[in-house]
DOLOVO-687929 format. One line per 5 residues: number of its first residue (from 1); for each residue z, x, y of N, C-alpha, C, O. Coordinates in steps of 0.05 Angstrom, whole numbers, plus 5000, padded with zeros to 4 digits. Atoms other than C-alpha are relative to their C-alpha. Layout:
NUM> Z/X/Y/Z/X/Y/Z/X/Y/Z/X/Y  ...
//
This chain:
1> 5026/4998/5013/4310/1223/0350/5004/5014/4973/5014/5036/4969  4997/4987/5033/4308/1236/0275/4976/5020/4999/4957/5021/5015  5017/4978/5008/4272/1294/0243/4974/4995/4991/4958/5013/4988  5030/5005/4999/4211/1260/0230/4986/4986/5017/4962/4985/5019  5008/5009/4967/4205/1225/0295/4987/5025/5018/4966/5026/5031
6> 5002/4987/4983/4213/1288/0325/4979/5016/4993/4965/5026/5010  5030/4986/5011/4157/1324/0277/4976/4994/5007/4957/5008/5012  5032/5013/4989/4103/1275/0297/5005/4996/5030/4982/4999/5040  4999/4991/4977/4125/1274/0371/4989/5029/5014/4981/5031/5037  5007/4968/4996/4109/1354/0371/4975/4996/5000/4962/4996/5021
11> 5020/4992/5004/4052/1352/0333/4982/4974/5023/4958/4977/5020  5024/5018/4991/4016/1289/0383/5004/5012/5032/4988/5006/5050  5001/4976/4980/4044/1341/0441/4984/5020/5002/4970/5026/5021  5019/4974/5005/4012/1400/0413/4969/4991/5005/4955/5012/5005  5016/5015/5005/3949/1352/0417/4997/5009/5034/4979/5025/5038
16> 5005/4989/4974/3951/1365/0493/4989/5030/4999/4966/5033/5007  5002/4974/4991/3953/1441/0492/4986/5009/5014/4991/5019/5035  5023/4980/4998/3886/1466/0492/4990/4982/5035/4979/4995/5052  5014/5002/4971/3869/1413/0560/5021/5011/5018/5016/5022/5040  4980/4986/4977/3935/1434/0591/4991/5018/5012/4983/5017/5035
21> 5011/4965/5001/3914/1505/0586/4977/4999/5021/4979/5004/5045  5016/5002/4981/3850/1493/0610/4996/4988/5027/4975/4992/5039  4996/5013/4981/3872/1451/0668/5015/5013/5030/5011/5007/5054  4987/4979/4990/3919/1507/0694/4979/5017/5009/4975/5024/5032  5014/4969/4998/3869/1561/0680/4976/4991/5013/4962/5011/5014
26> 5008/5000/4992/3817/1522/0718/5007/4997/5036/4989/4996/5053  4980/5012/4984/3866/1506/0775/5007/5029/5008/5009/5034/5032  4986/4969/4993/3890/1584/0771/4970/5016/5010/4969/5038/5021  5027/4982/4998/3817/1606/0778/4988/4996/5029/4977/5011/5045  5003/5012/4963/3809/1565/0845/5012/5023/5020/4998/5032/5038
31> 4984/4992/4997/3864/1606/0863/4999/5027/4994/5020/5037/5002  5015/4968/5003/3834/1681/0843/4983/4999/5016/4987/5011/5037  5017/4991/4981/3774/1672/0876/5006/4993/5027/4988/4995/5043  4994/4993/4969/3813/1662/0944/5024/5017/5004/5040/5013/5023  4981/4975/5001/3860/1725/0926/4986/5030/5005/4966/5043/4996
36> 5006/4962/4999/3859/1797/0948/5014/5009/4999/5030/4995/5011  4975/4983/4995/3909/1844/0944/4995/5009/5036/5010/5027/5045  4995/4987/4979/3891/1857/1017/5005/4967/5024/5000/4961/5047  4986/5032/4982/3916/1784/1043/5022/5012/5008/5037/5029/4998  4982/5001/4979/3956/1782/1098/5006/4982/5027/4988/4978/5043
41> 4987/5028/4971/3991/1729/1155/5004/5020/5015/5007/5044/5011  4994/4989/4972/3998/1741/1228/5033/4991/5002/5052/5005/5007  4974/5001/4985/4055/1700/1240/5006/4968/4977/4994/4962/4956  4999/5026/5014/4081/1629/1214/4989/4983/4998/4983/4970/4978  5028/5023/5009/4036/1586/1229/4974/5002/4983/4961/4985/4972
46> 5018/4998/5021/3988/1624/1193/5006/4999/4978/4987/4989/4964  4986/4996/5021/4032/1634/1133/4999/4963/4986/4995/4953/4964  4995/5036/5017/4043/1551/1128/4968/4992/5000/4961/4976/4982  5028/5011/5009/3963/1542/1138/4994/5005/4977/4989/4988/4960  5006/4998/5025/3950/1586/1083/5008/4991/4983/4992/4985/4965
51> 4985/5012/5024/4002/1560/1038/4982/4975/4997/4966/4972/4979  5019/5031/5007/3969/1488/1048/4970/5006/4989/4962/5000/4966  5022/4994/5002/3907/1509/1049/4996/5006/4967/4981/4993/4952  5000/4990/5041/3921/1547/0966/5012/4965/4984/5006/4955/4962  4986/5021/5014/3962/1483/0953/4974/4980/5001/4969/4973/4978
56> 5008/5023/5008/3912/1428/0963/4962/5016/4994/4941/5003/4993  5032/4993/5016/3843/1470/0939/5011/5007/4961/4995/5007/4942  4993/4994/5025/3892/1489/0874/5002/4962/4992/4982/4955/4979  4998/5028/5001/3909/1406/0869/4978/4986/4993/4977/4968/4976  5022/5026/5001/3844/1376/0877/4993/5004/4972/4988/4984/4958
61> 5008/4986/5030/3827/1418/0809/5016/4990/4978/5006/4983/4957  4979/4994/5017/3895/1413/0777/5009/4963/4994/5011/4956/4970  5001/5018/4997/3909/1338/0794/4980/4980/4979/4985/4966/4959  5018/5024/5014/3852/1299/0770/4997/5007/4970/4996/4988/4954  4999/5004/5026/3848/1330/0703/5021/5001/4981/5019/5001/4957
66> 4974/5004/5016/3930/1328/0689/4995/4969/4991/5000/4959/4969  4992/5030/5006/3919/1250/0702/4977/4984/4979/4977/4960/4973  5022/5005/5014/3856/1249/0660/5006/5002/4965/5001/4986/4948  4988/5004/5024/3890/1279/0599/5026/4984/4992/5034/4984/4969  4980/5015/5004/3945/1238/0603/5005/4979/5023/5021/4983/5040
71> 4994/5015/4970/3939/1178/0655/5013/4985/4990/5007/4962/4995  4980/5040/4991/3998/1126/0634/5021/5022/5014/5039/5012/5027  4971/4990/4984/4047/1188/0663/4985/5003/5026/4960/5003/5030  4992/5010/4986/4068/1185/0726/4997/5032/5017/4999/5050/5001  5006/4972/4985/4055/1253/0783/5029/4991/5017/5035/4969/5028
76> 4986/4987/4984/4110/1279/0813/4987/5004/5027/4969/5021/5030  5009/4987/4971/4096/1282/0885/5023/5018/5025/5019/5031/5046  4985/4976/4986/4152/1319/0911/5000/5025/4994/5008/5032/4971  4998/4978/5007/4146/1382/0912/5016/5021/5001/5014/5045/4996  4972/4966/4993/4215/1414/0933/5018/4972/4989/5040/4969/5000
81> 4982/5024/5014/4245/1343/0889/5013/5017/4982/5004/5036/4969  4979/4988/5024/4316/1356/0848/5002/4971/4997/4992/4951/5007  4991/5029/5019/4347/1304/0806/4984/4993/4988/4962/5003/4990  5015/5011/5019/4321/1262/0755/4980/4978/5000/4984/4957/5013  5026/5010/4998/4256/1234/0745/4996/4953/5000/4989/4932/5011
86> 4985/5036/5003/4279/1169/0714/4979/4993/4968/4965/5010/4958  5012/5004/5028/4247/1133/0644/4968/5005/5006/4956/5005/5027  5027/4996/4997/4175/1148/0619/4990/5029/5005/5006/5046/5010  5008/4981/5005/4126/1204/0616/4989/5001/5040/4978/4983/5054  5005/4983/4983/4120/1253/0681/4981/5020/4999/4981/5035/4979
91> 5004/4971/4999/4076/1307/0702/5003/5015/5031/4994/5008/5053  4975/4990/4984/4120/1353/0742/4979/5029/5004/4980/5046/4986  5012/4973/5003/4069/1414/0769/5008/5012/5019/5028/5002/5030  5003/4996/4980/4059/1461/0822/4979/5022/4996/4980/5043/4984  5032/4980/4999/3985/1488/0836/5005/5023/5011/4987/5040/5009
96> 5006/4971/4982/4007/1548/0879/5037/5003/4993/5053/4994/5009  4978/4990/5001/4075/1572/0849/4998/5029/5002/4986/5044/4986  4996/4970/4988/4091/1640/0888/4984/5002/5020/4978/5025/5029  5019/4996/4982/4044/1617/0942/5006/5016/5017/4985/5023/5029  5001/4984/4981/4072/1661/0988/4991/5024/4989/4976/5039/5003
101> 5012/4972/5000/4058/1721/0950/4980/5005/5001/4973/5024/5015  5032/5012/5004/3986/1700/0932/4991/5000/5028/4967/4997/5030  5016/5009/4979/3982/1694/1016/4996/5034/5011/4978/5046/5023  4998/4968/4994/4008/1770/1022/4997/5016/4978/5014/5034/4979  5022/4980/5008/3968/1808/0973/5017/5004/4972/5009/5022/4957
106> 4988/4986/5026/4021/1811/0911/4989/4980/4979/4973/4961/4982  5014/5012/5026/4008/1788/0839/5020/4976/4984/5015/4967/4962  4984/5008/5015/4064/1749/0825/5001/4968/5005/5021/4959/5015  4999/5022/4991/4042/1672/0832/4979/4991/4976/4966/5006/4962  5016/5008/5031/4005/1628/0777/4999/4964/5015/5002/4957/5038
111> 5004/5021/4998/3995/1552/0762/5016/4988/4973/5007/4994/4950  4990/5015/5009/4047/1506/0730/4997/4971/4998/4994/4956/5017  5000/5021/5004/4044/1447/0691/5011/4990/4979/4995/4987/4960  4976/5019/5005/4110/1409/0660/4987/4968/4993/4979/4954/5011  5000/5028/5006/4095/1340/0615/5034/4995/4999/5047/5013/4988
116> 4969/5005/4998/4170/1313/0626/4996/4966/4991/4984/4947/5001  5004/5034/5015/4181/1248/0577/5035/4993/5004/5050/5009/4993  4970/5018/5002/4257/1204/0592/5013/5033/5013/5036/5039/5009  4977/4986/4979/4275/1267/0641/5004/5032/4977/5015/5054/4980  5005/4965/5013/4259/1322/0583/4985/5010/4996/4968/4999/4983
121> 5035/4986/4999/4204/1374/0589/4991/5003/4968/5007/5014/4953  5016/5000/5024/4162/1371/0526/4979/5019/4998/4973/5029/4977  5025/4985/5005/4105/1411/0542/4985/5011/5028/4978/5000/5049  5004/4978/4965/4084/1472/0594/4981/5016/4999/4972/5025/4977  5023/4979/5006/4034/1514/0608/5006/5011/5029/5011/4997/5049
126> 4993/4989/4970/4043/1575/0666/4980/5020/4991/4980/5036/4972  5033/4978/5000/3969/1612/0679/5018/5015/5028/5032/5005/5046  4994/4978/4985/3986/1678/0714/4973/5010/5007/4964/5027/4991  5026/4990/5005/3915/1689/0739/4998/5034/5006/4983/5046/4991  4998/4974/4992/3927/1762/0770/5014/5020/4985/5020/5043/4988
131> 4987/4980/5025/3958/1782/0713/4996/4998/4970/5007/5008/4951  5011/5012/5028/3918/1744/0658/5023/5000/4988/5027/5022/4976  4987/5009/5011/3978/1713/0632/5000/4980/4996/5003/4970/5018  4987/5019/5009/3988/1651/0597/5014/4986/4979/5009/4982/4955  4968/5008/5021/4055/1622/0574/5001/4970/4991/5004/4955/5010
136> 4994/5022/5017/4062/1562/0533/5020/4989/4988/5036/5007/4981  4985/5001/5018/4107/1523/0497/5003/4966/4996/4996/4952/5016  4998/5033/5012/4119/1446/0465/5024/4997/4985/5025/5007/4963  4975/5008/5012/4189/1423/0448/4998/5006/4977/4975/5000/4968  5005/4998/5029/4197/1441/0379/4989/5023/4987/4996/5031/4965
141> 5024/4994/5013/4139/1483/0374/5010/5031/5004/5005/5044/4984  4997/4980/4989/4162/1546/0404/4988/5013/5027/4975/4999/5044  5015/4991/4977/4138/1596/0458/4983/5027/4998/4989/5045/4982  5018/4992/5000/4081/1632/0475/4989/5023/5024/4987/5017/5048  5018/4989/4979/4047/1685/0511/4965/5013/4985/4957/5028/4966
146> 5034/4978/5017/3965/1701/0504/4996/4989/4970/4978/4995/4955  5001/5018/5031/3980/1655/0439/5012/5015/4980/5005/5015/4956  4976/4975/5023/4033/1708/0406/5029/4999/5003/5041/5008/5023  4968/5013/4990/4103/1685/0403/5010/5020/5016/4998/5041/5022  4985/4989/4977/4156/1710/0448/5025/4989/4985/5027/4971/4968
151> 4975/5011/5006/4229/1709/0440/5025/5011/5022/5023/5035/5026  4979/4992/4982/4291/1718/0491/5009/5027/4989/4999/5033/4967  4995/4973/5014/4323/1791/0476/5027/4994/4988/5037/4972/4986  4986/5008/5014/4373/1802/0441/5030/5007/5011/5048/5001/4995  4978/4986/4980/4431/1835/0494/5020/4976/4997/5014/4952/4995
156> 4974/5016/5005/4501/1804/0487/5016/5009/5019/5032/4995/5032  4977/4989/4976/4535/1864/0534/4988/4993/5030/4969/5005/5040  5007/5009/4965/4527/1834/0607/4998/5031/5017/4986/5034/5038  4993/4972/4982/4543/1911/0632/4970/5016/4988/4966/5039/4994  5025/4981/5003/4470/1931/0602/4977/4974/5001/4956/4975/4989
161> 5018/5014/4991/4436/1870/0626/4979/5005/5022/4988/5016/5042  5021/5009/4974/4377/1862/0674/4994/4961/5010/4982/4944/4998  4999/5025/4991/4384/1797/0716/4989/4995/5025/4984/5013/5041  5012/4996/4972/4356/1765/0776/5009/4966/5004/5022/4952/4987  4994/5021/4983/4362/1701/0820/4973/5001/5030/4959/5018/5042
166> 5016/5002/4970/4323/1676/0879/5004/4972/5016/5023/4956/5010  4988/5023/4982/4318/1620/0936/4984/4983/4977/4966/4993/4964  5020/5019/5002/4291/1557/0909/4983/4982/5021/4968/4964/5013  5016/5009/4981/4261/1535/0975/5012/5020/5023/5029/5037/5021  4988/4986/4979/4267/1561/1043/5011/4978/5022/5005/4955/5028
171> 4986/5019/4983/4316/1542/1092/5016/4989/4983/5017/4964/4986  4977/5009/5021/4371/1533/1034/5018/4987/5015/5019/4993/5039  4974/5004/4977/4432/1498/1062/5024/5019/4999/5024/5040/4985  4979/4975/4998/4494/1535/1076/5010/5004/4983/5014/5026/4974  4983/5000/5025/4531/1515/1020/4981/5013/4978/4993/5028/4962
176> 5006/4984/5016/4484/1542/0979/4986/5026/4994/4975/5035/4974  5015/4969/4982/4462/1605/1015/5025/5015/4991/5023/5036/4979  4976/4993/5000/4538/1615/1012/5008/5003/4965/5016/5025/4959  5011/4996/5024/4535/1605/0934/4990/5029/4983/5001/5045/4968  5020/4994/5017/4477/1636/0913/5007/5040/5022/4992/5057/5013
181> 4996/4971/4990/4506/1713/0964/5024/5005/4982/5031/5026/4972  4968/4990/5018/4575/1705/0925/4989/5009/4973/4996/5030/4961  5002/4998/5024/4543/1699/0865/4987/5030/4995/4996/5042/4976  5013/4977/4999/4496/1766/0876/5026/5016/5002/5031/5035/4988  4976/4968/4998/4560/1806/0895/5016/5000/4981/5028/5020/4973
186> 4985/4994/5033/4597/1782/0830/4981/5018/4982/4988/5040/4976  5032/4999/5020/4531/1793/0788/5000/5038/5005/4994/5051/4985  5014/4976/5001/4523/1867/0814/5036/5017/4994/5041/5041/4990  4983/4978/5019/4592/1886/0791/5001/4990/4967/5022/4997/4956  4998/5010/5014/4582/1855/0732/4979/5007/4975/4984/5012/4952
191> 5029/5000/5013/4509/1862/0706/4997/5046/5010/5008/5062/5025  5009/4969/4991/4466/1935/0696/4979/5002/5027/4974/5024/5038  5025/4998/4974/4408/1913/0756/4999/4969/5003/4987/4957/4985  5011/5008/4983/4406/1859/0797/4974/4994/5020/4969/5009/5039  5021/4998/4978/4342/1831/0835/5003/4972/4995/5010/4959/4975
196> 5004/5025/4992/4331/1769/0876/4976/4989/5018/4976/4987/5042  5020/5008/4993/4264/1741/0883/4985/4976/4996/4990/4961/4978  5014/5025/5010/4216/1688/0885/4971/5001/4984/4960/5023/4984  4990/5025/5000/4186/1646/0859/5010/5000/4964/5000/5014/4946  4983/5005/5021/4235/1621/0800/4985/5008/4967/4998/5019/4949
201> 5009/5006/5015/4181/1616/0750/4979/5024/4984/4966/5026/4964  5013/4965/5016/4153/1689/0743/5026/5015/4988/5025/5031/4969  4980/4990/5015/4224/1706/0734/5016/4987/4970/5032/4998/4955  4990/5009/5028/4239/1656/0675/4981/5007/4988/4990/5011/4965  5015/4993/5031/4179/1675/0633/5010/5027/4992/5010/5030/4968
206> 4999/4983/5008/4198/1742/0634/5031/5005/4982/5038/5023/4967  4977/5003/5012/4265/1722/0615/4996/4987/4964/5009/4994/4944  5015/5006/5022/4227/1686/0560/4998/5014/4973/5007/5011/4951  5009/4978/5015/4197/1741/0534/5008/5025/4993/4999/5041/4976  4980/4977/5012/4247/1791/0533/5007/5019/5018/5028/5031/5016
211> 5005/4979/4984/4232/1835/0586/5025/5002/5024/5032/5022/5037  4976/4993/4982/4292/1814/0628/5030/4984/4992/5021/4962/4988  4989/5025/5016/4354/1772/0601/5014/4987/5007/5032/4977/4994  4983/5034/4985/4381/1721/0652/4991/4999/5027/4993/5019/5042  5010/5013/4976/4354/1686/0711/5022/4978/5011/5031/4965/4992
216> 4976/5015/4994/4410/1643/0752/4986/4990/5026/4970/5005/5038  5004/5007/4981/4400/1594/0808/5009/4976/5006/5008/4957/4991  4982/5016/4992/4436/1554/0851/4984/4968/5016/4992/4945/5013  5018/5025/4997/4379/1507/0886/4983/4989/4984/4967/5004/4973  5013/5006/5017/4349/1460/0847/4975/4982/5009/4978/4960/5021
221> 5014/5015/4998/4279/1442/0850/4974/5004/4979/4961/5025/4977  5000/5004/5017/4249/1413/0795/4963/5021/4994/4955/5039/4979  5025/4972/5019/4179/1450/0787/5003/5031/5011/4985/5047/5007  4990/4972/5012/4213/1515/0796/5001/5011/4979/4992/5033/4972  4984/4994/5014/4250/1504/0739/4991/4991/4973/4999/5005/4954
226> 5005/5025/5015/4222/1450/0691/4980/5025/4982/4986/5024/4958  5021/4997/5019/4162/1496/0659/5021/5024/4994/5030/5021/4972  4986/4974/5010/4207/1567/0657/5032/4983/4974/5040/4995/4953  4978/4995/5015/4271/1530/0626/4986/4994/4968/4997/5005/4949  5007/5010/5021/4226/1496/0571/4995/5022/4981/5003/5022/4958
231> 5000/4970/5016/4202/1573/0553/5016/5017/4990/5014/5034/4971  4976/4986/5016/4259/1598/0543/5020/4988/4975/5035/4998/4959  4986/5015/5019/4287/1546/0505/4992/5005/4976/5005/5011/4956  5016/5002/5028/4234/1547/0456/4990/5028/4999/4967/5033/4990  5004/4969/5007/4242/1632/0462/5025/5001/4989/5034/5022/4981
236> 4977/4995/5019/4303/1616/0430/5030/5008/5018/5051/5019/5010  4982/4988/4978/4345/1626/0496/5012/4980/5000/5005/4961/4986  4973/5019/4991/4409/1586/0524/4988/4991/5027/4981/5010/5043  5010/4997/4976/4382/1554/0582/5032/4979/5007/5035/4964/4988  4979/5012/4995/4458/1517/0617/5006/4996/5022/4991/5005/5039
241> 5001/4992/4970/4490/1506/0679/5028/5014/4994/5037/5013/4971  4977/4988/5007/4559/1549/0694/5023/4986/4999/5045/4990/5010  4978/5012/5016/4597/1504/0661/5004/5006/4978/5027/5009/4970  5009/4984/5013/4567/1530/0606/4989/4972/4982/4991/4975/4957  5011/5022/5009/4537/1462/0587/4969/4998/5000/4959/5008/5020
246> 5021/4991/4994/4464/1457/0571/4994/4981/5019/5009/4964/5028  5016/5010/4969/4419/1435/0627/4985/4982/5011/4965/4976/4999  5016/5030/5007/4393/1377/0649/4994/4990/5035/5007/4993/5056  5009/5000/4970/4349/1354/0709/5024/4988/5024/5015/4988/5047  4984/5000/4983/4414/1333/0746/5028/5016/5003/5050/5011/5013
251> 4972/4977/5000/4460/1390/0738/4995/5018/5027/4974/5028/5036  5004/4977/4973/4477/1431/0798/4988/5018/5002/4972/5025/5020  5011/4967/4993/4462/1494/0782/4980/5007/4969/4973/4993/4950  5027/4993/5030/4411/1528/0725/5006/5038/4991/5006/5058/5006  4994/4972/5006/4425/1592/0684/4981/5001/4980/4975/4978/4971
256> 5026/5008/5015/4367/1605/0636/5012/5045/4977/5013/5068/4985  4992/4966/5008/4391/1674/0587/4991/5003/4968/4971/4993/4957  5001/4990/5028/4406/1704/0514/5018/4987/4986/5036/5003/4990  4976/5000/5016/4458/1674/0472/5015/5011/4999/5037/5000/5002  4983/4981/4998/4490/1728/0470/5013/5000/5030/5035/5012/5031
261> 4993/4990/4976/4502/1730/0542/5008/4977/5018/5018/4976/5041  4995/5025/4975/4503/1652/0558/5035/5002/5009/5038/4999/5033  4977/5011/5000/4582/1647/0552/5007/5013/5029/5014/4999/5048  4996/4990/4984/4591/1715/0599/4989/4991/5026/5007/4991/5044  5021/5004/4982/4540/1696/0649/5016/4979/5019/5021/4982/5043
266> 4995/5029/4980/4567/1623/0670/5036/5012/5003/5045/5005/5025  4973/4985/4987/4645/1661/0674/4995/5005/5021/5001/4991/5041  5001/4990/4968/4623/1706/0728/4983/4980/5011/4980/4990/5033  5013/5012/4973/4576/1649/0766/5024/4981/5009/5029/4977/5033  4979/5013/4999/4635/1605/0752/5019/5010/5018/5040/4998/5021
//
């Protein structure tokens, strides 16, 4: 894509924004008024009702007006799908990302929504309703929080980093359970703090934004990953896999950091 292809591609992206936004943040609001911090499950079966239950009252909201602002793309219906999408314009969401925390009383869960054109994310929006956050960003355009740029930090020494990791689904397989424990016990001689939590996508904005400077993960599923790597990209971050190659919806693994820190980072996961 030449440099003026890619100018008017941005700017007829940026042209989404403001319904994205609002599509999330009506979708995230569904999704407040059935939050308390004093939610709580009995057992599993209550845990998988509630999850459905946030997932298809966040959908019915989030759904009809992704395909309204944009109906020739195409919905993602998997929702724990890796690999690549294939030609053509996608939208790659998930209405209840962090639903489990959202079922047990924490703040750390929002509403994602990924335009993905020929298998590359173009344009994201992640409403944090319990924490009035929302993150932005449009290939090109840069990234955003609250509508005030953001930028990855600026850390190069891995030994004064803050890093984290988590599952990308539950019920990982072995091989990558086996993975993703090696890699924590390299990581914590390696790095200044370690943490491993879910879900993927509260820990890449903050990687985003500065506040932490590398997120690593070994399962891949694609609206984990699709709205956090785009933010960091366009925060000016290395997002790669540990090959140290950048990243792409069929690469094994996903490292999302600082420049400064991509080279060290994919060594030790390597």
């Amino acid at each position: 894509m030449n440099e003026t292809t890619a100018s008017v591609q941005t700017t007829d992206d940026s042209a989404l924004l403001e319904g994205l936004v609002a599509a999330v943040t009506e979708a995230g609001t569904v999704l407040l008024d059935r939050f308390s911090t004093a939610n709580r499950v009995e057992d599993r079966d209550a845990l998988l009702a509630a999850i459905g239950d946030n997932d298809d009252a966040s959908t019915a909201v989030l759904r009809p007006a992704l395909e309204q602002l944009r109906p020739e793309a195409r919905w993602d219906d998997d929702e724990e799908g890796h690999g690549g999408l294939g030609a053509g314009e996608w939208w790659v969401a998930d209405a209840a990302e962090g639903n489990v925390n959202h079922i047990h009383g924490g703040a750390n869960w929002g509403v994602t929504a990924t335009l993905v054109r020929d298998d590359v994310p173009v344009i994201t929006a992640v409403f944090l309703p319990a924490l009035g956050q929302t993150f932005t960003a449009v290939r090109g355009g840069g990234a955003f929080l609250n509508g005030s740029p953001i930028t990855v930090s600026a850390k190069s020494d891995l030994a004064a980093a803050l890093v984290g990791t988590g599952q990308a689904k539950p019920g990982e397989a072995p091989e990558v359970r086996r993975l993703m424990s090696g890699s924590i016990d390299r990581m914590l001689d390696a790095a200044l703090l370690v943490s491993a939590t879910v879900p993927a996508t509260l820990q890449l904005v903050q990687v985003a934004a500065g506040h932490t400077d590398a997120f690593w993960q070994y399962g891949q599923v694609r609206s984990g990953l699709l709205a956090g790597a785009l933010l960091v990209q366009e925060a000016h971050g290395a997002v790669i896999d540990t090959t140290g190659i950048p990243w792409t919806l069929t690469s094994p693994d996903f490292i999302a950091t600082t420049p400064g820190l991509a080279p060290s980072i994919a060594a030790v996961l390597r």
